[in-house]
N, C-alpha and C positions, 0 to 999 in steps of 0.2 A: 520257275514261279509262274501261276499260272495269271495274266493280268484279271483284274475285273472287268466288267461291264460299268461305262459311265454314263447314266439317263441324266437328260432334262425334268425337273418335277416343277419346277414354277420359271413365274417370270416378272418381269416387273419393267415399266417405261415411265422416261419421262420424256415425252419427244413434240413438235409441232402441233400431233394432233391427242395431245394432252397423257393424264398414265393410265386408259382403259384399256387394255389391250382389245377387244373386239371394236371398240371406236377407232383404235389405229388399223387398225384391220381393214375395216370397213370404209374408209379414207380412202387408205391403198387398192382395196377393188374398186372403187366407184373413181378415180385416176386425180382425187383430188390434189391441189398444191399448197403447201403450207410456208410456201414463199409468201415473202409480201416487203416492203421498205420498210426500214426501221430506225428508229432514232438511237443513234450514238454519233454523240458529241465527237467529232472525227475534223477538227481545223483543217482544213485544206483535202479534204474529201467530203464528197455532192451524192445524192442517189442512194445514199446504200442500203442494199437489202439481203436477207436470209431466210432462214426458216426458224426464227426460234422458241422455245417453248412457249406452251400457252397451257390455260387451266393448273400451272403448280402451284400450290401455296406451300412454303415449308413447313408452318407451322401447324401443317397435316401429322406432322413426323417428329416436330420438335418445341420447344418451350420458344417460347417471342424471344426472348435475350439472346440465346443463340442462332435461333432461326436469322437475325436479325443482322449476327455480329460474324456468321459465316458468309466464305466464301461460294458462288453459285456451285461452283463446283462438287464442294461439297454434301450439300442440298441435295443437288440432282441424286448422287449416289446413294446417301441415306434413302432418297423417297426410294428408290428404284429397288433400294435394296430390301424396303419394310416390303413393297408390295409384292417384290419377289417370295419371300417368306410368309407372307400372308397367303399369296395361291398356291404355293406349295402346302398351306396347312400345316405347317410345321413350327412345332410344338418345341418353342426353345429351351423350353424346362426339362424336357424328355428327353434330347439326344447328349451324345457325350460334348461337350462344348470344347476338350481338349482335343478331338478327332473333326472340329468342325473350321474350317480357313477361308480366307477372302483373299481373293485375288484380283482386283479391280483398276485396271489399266488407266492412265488417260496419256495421249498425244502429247500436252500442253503443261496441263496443272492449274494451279491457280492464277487464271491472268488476270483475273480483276481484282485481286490482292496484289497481284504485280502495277497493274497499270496505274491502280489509286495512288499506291503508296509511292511510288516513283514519283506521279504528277505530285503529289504533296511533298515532298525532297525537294524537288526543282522549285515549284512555287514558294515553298518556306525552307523549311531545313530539315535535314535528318532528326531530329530529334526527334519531329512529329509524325513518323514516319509510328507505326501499331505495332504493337506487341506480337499481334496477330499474322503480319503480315510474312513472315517468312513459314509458320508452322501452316500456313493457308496455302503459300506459297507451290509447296513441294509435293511434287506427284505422288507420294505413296498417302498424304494423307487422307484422303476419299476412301478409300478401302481401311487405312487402320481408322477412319473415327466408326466407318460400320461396323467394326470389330469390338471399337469400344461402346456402342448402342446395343449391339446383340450379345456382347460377352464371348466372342466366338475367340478361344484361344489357340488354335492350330497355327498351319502357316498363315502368316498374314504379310504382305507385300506387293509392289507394283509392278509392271513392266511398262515401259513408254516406249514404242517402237511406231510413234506417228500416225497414218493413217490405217496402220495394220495393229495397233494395239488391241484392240479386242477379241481378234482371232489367235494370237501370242497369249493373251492372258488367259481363252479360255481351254487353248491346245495344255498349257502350263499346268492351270485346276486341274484340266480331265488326267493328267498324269498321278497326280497327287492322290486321286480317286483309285486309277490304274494299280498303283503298289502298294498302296493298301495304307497312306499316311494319313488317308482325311475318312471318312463316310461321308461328310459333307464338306461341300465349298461352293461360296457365292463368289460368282465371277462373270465378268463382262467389261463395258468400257462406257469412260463419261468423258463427256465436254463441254466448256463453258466460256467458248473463247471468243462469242460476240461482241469485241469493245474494239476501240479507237486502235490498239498498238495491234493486236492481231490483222483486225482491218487496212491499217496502214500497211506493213509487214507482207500480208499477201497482196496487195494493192502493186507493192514495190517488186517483188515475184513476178509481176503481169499472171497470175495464177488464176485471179480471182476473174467471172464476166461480168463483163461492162456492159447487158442488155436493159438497163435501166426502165425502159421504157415500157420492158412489158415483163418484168420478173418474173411470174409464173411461169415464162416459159426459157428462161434463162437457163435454166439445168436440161441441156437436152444430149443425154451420152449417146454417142456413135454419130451424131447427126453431123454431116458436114458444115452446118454452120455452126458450132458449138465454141465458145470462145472463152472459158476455163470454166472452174468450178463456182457454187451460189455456198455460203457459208452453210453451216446448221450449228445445231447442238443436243444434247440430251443424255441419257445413260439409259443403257441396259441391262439389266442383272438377271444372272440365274441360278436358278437352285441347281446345283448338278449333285448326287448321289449314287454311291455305288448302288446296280441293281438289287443285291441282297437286302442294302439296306432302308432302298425306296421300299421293294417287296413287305419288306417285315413289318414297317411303319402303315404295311394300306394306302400307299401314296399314289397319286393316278400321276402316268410316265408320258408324259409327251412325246418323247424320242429319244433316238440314241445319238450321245456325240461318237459318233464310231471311228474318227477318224482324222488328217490332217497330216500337214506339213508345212514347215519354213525353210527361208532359206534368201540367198542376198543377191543384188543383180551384180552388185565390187566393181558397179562402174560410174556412178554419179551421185553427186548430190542432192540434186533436184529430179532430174530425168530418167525416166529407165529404159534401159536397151529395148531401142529399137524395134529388135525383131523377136523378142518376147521370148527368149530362148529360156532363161531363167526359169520366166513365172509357168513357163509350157514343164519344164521337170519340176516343180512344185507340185503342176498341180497333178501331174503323174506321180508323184511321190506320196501324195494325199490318198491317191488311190488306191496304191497298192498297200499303204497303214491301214486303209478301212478294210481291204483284201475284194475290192470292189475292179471292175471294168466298165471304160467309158460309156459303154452301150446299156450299164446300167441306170445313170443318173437323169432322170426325168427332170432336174431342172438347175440352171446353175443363175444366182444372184451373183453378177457380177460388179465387181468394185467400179467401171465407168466413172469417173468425177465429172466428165466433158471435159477435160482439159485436150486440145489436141494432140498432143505426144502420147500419156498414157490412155485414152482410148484404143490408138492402132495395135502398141502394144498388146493391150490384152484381148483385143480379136485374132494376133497373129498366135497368140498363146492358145488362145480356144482352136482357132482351125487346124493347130498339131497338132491337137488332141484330139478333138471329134471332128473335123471339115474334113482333115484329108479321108477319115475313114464312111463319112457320110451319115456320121450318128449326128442326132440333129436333137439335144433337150431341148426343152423350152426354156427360155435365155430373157429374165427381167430386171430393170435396175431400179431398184426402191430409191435412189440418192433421185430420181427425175421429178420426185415430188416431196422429197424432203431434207432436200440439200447433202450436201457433204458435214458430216458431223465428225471428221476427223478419228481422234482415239475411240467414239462411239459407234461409229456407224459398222463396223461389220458387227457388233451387239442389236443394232436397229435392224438390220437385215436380216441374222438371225430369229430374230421375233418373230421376220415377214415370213420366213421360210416354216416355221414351227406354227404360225397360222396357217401357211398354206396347207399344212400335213393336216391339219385340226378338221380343216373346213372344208378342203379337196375342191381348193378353187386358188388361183393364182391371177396377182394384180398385175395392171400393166404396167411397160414404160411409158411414159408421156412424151410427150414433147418430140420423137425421134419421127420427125416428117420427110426428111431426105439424108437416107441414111448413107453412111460410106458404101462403097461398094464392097469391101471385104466384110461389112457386117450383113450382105444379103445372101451369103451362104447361112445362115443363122435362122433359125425360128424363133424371133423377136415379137414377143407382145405389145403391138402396139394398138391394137383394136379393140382397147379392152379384154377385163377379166374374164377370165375360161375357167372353167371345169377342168379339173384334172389332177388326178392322183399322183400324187408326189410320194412314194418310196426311200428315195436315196436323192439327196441333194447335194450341191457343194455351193457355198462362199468364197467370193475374193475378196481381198484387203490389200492393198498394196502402203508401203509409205517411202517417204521422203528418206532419203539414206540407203536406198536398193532392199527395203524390207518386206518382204514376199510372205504373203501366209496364206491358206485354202484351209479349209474345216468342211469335213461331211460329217452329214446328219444324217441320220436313215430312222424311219419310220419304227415305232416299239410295237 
């Protein structure tokens, strides 16, 4: 059987620097930060800050009652998901709704259905604990309520795989596309876990950085003083269709998901080997699914959180791959300016990657002023945005539990 062709046809955000995709763009070239301190009510944590949404209103997407009575989580995926469908132009009435699936990841779920409704148990009693609070609760709901706003009856279900959920959910979609089960599927990854127990929770990790005093520049990946990751949040959703059936519709193709790989480090909880051996055959394994060579890919968004363990990690994986052979892409981390977003963020960075193809310009990393020395074999943007044709790209995503994923993109 012969597989399909799976394109991108739209997109949809909800991130720090709001859901226009050319304003999040234009953010990320001109090297802004969408860090700043934030108020959650957090007893016995001081300082805390992130990056999180700004400009959403739900009840862009939804009636005030539910707008209201949902989870953020939720929210986010609904907005991400109309606007995705909206720039794809696609015409819900027109396509077959039983060939049409949602696939939309998140790390987490619902934690501030979790966090309320616990503090309301403990402060009074279960009884008062919402109706609401478990069906908000549970990671697959964000993808099935988009399923039940758009009518899309195909596959509909979640994957949580932490920080690497959205390269798992969209590797998963493009399959679906592949064998011929969907024409369409909206797929990506949301987060919404800016509250006191998540806070607390990575606080007690030692995960999270402690540079209070001058947050913008707290996300700084590879940089020797990097002292772990700055929260985020948001979703990112995409239209993915088989080429036949973008073609037939008149749909303009952003790119092609050509490609990808997972796979597990099966050695920690929290931490991943060391010397990146895993994520170094991922991302060779990515490669050779798109049927691509290192010396093709003009540019790689790598996963970086700043945490100091997995930074070194994924430079010793990069320099197996392209240092020892002296291929050298151009190497940017979109999390330096809009935090780590968890099950969202390789969706956030895909966006960055599909603008860079758009606009034939790539933003930079910030913040990275004294870099590791294994990151100075690297051509690392840190002098601001360049000019430069991106063809074939790859994404990292790594998470908590040894979960490894890479996704290339190559230019339509």
């Amino acid at each position: 059987m012969k597989k399909k062709k799976c394109v991108i046809t739209g997109m949809g955000l909800v991130s720090c620097f709001g859901s226009d995709k050319q304003v999040f763009y234009q953010n990320l070239l001109e090297g802004n930060s969408g860090v700043t301190l934030v108020d959650v009510d957090a007893p016995g944590l001081k300082n805390l800050f992130g990056a999180p949404v700004t400009g959403f209103n739900p009840e862009d997407y939804l009636d005030r009652k539910r707008a209201r009575r949902s989870d953020p989580a939720i929210l986010f995926a609904i907005g991400a998901a109309k606007e995705a469908v909206k720039d794809a132009a696609l015409d819900i009435e027109g396509i077959d709704l039983d060939r049409a699936g949602v696939l939309i990841g998140t790390g987490i779920g619902g934690m501030h259905a979790a966090c309320n409704n616990l503090t309301t148990a403990a402060l009074k009693d279960y009884s008062r604990v919402s109706p609401f609070f478990i069906p908000h609760l549970i990671p697959n709901m964000p993808g099935a309520m988009v399923s039940i706003e758009l009518g899309f009856k195909g596959p509909v279900y979640s994957i949580s795989t932490a920080c690497a959920t959205s390269n798992y959910s969209l590797l998963a979609a493009k399959r679906h596309i592949e064998y011929g089960d969907c024409d369409v599927m909206l797929s990506g990854g949301v987060e919404a876990a800016m509250n006191a127990a998540a806070y607390g929770g990575f606080t007690a990790l030692h995960a999270l950085s402690r540079s209070y005093k001058n947050p913008q520049k707290a996300s700084r990946p590879f940089d020797k003083n990097r002292d772990g990751f700055v929260m985020g949040e948001g979703a990112a959703v995409f239209v993915l269709e088989s080429e036949e059936h973008a073609l037939k519709r008149g749909a303009k193709i952003y790119a092609t998901l050509s490609g990808g790989a997972i796979n597990s480090d099966a050695y920690h909880m929290t931490n991943p080997r060391k010397d990146g051996s895993e994520v170094a055959k991922c991302i060779d394994s990515a490669l050779k699914n798109a049927s691509l060579t290192p010396d093709q890919i003009d540019n790689v968004n790598v996963h970086a959180t700043s945490t100091p363990a997995g930074d070194l990690c994924e430079l010793r994986a990069l320099q197996c791959i392209f240092g020892k052979n002296n291929i050298l892409p151009k190497i940017n981390c979109t999390k330096s300016m809009v935090g780590h977003g968890l099950g969202a963020s390789g969706g956030l960075e895909l966006a960055a990657i599909v603008m860079a193809m758009e606009t034939g310009k790539l933003h930079p990393t910030i913040n990275l002023d004294d870099p590791e020395e294994e990151a100075l074999a690297f051509d690392l943007l840190t002098e601001g945005s360049i000019s430069h044709q991106v063809e074939h790209a790859i994404s990292n995503s790594f998470g908590f539990g040894g979960h490894n994923s890479v996704i290339v993109i190559s230019k339509y």
